[in-house]
C-alpha positions in Angstrom: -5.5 55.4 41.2 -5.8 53.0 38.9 -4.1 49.3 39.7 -1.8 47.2 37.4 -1.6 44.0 36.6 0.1 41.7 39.5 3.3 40.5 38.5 2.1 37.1 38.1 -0.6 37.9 35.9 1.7 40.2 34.0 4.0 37.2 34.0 1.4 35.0 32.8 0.7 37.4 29.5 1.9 34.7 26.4 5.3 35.6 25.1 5.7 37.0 21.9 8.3 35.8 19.5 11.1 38.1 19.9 12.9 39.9 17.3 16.4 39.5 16.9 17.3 43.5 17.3 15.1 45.6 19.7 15.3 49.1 18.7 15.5 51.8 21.2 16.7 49.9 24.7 19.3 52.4 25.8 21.6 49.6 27.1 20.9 46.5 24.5 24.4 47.0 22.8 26.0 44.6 26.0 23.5 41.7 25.2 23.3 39.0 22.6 19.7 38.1 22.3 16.9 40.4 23.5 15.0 40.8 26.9 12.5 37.7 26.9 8.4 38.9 26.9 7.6 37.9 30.4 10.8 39.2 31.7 10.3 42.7 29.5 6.5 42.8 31.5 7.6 42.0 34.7 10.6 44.7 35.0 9.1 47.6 33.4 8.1 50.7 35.5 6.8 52.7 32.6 3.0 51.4 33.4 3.3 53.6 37.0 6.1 55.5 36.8 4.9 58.1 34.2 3.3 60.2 36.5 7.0 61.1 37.1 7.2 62.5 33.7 6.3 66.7 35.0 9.4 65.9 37.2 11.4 63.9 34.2 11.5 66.5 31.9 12.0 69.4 34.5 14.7 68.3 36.2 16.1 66.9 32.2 16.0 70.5 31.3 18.2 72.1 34.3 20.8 69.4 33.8 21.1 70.4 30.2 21.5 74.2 31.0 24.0 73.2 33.3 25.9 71.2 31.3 25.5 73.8 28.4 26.8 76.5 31.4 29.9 74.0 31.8 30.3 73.5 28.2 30.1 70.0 28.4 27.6 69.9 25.4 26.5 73.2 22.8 24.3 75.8 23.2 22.9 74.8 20.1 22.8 71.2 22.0 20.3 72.6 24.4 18.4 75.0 22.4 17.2 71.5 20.7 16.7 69.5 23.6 14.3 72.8 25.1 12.8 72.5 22.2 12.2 68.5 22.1 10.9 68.6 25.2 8.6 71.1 25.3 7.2 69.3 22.8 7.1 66.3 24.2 5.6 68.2 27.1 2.6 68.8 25.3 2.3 65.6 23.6 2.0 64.5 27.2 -0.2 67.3 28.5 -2.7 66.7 25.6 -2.6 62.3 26.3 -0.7 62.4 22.1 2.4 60.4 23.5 2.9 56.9 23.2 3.7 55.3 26.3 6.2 52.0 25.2 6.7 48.5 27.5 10.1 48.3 25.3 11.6 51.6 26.5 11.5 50.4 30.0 10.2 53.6 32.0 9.8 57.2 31.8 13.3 57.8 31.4 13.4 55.8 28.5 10.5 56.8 27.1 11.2 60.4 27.1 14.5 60.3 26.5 13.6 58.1 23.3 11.0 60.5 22.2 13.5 63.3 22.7 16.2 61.7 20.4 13.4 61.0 17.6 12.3 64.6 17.7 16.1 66.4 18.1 18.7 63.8 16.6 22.0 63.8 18.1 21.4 66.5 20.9 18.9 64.1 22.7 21.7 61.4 22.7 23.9 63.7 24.5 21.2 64.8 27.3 22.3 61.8 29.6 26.0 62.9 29.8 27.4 62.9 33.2 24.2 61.4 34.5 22.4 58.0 35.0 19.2 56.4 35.5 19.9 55.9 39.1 20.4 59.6 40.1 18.0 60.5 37.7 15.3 58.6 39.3 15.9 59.8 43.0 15.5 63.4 41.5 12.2 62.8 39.7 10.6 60.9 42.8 12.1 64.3 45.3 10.7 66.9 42.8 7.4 64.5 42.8 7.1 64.2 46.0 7.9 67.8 47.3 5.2 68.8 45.1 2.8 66.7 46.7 3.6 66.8 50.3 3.3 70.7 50.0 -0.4 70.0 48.8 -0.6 67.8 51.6 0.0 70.5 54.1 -2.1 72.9 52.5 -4.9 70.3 52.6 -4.1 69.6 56.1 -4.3 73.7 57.0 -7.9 73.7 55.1 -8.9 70.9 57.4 -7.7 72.7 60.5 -9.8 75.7 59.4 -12.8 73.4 58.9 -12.6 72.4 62.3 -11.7 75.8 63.8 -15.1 77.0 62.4 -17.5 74.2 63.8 -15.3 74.6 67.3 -16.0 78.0 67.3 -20.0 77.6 66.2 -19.7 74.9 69.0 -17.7 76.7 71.6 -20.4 76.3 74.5 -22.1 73.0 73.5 -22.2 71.0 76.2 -21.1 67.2 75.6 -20.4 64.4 77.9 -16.4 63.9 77.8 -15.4 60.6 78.0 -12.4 57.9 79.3 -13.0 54.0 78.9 -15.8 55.4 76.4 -17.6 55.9 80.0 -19.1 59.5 80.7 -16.4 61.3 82.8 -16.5 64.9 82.9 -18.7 67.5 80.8 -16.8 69.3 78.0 -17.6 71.3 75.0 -18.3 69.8 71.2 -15.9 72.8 70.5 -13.2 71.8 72.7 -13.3 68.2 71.6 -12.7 69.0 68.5 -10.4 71.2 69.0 -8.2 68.2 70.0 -8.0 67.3 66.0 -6.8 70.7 65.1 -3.7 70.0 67.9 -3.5 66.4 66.0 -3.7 67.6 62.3 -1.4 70.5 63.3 1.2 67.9 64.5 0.9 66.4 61.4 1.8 69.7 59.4 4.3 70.6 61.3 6.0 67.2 60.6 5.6 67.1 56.6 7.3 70.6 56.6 10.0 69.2 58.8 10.2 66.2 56.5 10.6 68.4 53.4 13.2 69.7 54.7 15.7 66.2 54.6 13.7 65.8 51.1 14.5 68.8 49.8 18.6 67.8 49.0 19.6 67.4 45.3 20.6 63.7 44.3 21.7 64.5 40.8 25.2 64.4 39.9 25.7 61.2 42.0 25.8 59.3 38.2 25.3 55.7 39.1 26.7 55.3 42.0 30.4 57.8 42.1 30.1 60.6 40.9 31.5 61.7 37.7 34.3 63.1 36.1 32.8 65.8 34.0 32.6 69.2 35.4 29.4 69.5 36.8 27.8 72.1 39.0 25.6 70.3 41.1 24.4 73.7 43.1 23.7 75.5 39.8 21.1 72.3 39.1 20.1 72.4 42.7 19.1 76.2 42.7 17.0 76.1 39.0 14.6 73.2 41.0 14.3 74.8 43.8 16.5 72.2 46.1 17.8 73.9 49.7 21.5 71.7 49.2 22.9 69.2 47.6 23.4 65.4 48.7 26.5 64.9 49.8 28.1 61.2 48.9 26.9 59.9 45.5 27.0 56.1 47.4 23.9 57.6 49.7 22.7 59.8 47.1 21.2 56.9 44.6 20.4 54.8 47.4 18.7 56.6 49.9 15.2 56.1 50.0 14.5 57.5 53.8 12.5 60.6 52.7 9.7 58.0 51.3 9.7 56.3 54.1 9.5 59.0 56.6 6.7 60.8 54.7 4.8 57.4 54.8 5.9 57.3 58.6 4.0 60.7 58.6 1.2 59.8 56.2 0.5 56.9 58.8 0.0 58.8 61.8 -2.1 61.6 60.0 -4.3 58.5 58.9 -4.5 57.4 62.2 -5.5 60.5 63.7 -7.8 60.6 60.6 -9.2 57.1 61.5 -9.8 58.5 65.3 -11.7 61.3 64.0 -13.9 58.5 61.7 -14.6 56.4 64.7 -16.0 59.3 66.5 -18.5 60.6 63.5 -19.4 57.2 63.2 -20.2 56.7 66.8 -22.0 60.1 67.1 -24.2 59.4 64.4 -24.9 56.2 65.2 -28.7 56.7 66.8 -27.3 55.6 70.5 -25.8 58.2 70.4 -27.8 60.7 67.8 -25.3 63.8 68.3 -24.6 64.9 64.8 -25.7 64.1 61.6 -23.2 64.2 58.1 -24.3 65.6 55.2 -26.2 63.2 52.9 -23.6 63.4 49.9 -20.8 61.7 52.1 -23.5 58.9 53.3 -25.1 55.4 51.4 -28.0 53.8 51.9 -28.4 50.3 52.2 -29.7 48.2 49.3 -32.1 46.4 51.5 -33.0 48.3 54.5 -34.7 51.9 53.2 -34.0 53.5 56.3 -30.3 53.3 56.8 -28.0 56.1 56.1 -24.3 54.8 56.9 -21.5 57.0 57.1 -19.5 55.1 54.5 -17.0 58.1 54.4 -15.2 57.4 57.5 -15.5 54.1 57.8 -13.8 53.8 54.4 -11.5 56.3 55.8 -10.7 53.7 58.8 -10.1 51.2 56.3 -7.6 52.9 54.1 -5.8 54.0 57.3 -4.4 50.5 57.2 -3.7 50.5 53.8 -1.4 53.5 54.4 0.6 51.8 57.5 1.1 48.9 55.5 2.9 50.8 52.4 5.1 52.3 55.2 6.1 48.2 56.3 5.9 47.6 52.4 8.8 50.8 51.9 10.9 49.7 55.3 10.9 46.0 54.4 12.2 46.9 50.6 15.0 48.5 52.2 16.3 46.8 55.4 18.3 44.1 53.7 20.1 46.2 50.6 23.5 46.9 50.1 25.1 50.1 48.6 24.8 51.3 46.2 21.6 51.3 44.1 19.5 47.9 43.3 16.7 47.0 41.0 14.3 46.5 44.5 14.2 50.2 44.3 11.8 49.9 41.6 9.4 48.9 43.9 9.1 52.0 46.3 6.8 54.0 43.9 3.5 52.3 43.9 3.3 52.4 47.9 4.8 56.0 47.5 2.3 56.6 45.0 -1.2 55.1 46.8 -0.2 56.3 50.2 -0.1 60.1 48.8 -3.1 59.5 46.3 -4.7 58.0 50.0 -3.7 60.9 52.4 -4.5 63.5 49.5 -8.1 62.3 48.7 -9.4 61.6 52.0 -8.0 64.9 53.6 -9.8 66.5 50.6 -13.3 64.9 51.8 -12.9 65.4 55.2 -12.4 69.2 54.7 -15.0 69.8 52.8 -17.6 66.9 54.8 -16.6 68.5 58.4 -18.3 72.1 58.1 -21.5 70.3 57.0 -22.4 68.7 60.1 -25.4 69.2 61.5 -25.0 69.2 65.5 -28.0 68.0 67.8 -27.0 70.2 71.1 -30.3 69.0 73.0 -29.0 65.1 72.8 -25.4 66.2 73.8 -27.0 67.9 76.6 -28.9 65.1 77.5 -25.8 62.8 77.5 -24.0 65.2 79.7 -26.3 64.9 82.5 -26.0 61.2 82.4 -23.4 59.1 84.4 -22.5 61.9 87.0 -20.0 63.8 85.0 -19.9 66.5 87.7 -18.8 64.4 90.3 -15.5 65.8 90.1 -16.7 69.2 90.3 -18.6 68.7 93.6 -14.7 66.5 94.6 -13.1 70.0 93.9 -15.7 72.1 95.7 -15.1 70.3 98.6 -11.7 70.3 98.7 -11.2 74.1 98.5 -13.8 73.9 101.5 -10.9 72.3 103.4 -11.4 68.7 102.6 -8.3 66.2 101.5 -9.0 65.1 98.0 -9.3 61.8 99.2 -11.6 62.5 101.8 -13.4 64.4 99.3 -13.4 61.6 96.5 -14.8 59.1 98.8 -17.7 62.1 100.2 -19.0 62.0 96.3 -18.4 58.6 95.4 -21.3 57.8 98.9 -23.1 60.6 97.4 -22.9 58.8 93.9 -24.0 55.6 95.1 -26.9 57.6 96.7 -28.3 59.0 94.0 -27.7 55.5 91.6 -29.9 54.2 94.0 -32.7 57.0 93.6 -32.2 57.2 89.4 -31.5 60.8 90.1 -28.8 63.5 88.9 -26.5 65.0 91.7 -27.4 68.2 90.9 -31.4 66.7 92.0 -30.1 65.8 95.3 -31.7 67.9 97.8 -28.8 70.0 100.0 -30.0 68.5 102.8 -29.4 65.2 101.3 -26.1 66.2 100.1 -25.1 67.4 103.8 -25.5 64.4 105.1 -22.4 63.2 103.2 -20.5 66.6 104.3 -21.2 69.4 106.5 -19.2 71.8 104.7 -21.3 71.6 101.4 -23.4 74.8 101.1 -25.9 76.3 99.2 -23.5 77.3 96.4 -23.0 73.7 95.4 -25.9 74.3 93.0 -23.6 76.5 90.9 -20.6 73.6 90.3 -23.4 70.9 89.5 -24.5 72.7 86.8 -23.3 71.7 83.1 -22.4 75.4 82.6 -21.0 75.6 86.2 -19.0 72.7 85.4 -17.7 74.1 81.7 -16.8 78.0 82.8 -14.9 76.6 85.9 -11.9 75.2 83.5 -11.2 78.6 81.9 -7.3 77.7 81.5 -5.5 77.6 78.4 -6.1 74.0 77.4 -9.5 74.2 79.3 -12.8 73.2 78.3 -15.0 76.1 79.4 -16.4 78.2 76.5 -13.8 81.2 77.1 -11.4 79.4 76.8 -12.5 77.5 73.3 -13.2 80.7 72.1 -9.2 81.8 73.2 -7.9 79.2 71.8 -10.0 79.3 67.9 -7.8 83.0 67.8 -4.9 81.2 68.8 -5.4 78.1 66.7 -6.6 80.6 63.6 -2.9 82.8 64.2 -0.7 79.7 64.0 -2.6 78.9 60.6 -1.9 82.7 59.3 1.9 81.9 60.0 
């Protein structure tokens, strides 16, 4: 998304000798000498705000059938404001209209337009309305829209990963804790662990929505009004579940940005978890997957590097997100009721953390089912660091053995094999009866990587069944 200007370098921008009548500012009739340059540059929205406009114009057009319905203003009122702006909905659609710094914001801007194209009827749009509740509808209507991409985007990524787990189901991989080898699992349950995280994350925007979801407009500036609206006739033509209900809240209330941030922040994170992963399993330590060469750079000295700039940008931005949410929560912690000029700044966070979450779930569904997975190397690394150590603990305990008795038989037999640079499962049984006489020839079977995997065939477990079980159920919840 493109940046603007700082305030201090918009501030800096030489002033203009002003004129002494400044057409068009809806509320310049109070004031005896016009807005000064610097101030004009350093309040105006309109330079990020008119992405709003979509939202502007819709949610323009259901007040004026409602107040037509109420007879507040004529049909033949609204019939010219339709018209006006579905004009002025093209001359946006097609990049014809001319943004203006004087008219403030979108609002303005449109509602200007509007009044230059229709006359009189756009002049009477704004009855029983004002900027204030005007605004908090535009950023809900914005917003809904998005966050419901968001969760689609979020269901495609689940779907990528469904289909690698499933490809994957009975790759064997060491499973780590304290990123030291701990017990053998499958590449398909592992990431399987993202689609539980990502689905978290759906399952909290939709709940979000649902507080978003609540018509602000009729609030006026901050009481109300005393024309007679129908605030549930507006509310059903956008699509709103209910209206707000106290006009003090309604212009003020800025909690459904901050809580999708709150939940744009922890789908980054578990986006950034995911990132640190690829980039360590790609990394040639490690060598177990490779990502497709159109979501990698090389480097501009060294011809043989291909870094995985995706996620590691990904990482990055994660922080970028969490600090919109502080940005949005420190904007609002010290305001009083009702509605204050501050709340001009809670788009551009709003705005980059959704443009953030939006793009880099869009990459990582479509970078995810190109991954090329080395299954030998995995292999390899699950035979390393005795990650079926606690498989040979459990045998012996349903031979009899306390588990602590049993944890300290393997950790002697451990030490043991350290000292011979061998595998357990290369100890000889003799060798491994001299730690326990109940061990038997069917230890072979729970040493085993496979042994190992098809022993946890619980729901939740990592043997291959169980993946496979879990892909239907993961794919039904989807379907839903």
């Amino acid at each position: 998304m493109p940046t603007r200007p700082s305030s201090a370098r918009r501030a800096a921008v030489p002033r203009k000798k002003a004129a002494t009548k400044k057409p068009g500012v809806a509320w310049s009739g109070r004031f005896a000498e016009p807005v000064d340059e610097r101030v004009k540059r350093y309040t105006a929205s309109v330079d990020f705000d008119k992405r709003l406009a979509r939202d502007d114009i819709d949610g323009s057009i259901a007040h004026a059938r409602m107040l037509a319905a109420k007879k507040v203003i004529s049909r033949k009122d609204l019939v010219a404001i339709e018209r006006g702006m579905a004009s002025i909905r093209r001359e946006i659609q097609e990049g014809r209209f001319d943004w203006s710094l004087d008219a403030e914001d979108v609002h303005l801007n449109i509602e200007r337009r509007l009044t230059a194209l229709v006359g009189d009827p756009g002049k009477r749009l704004h009855t029983a309305r004002s900027r204030n509740d005007q605004v908090a509808t535009d950023i809900r209507l914005w917003l809904r829209r998005e966050l419901d991409a968001i969760v689609a985007l979020l269901g495609k990524l689940e779907v990528a990963l469904i289909d690698t787990a499933e490809k994957n189901a009975d790759t064997a991989m060491p499973g780590f804790t304290h990123l030291q080898v701990a017990q053998p699992v499958t590449f398909g349950h592992h990431l399987l662990a993202y689609v539980e995280m990502f689905e978290r994350d759906r399952e909290r925007f939709l709940d979000c929505r649902k507080r978003l979801n609540r018509l602000p407009l009729g609030a006026a500036a901050l009481a109300g009004t005393s024309y007679p609206i129908d605030r549930e006739h507006v509310a059903r033509s956008l699509g709103f579940d209910a209206v707000t209900e106290n006009s003090l809240d309604s212009v003020s209330d800025r909690d459904f940005a901050i809580e999708f941030c709150g939940c744009a922040s922890l789908a980054m994170m578990h986006i950034s978890r995911l990132s640190e992963e690829l980039i360590l399993w790609m990394s040639p330590r490690f060598g177990f997957i490779m990502l497709p060469d159109r979501y990698c750079t090389g480097s501009s000295i060294m011809p043989q590097k291909k870094n995985p700039d995706v996620p590691e940008l990904a990482r990055g931005k994660t922080g970028r997100v969490y600090g919109h949410l502080m940005a949005l929560l420190t904007l609002m912690k010290g305001q009083p009721l009702a509605y204050n000029k501050d709340n001009q700044e809670d788009k551009e966070p709003l705005f980059d953390t959704v443009d953030t979450l939006h793009d880099t779930l869009a990459i990582f569904a479509e970078m995810i089912p190109g991954i090329r997975v080395n299954r030998e190397r995995m292999r390899a690394a699950a035979t390393e660091g005795y990650a079926t150590a606690t498989d040979l603990a459990d045998y012996l305990v349903k031979k009899g053995l306390a588990f602590r008795d049993a944890h300290e038989v393997v950790a002697r037999a451990v030490r043991q094999a350290e000292t011979r640079g061998v595998d357990l499962a290369e100890l000889s049984l003799a060798e491994l009866r001299e730690f326990s006489p109940v061990i038997g020839r069917d230890v072979a079977k729970v040493l085993t990587l496979e042994g190992s995997l098809a022993g946890r065939k619980h729901i939740g477990g990592t043997a291959p069944a169980a993946v496979r079980a879990a892909v239907v159920r993961a794919r039904r919840r989807l379907a839903r």
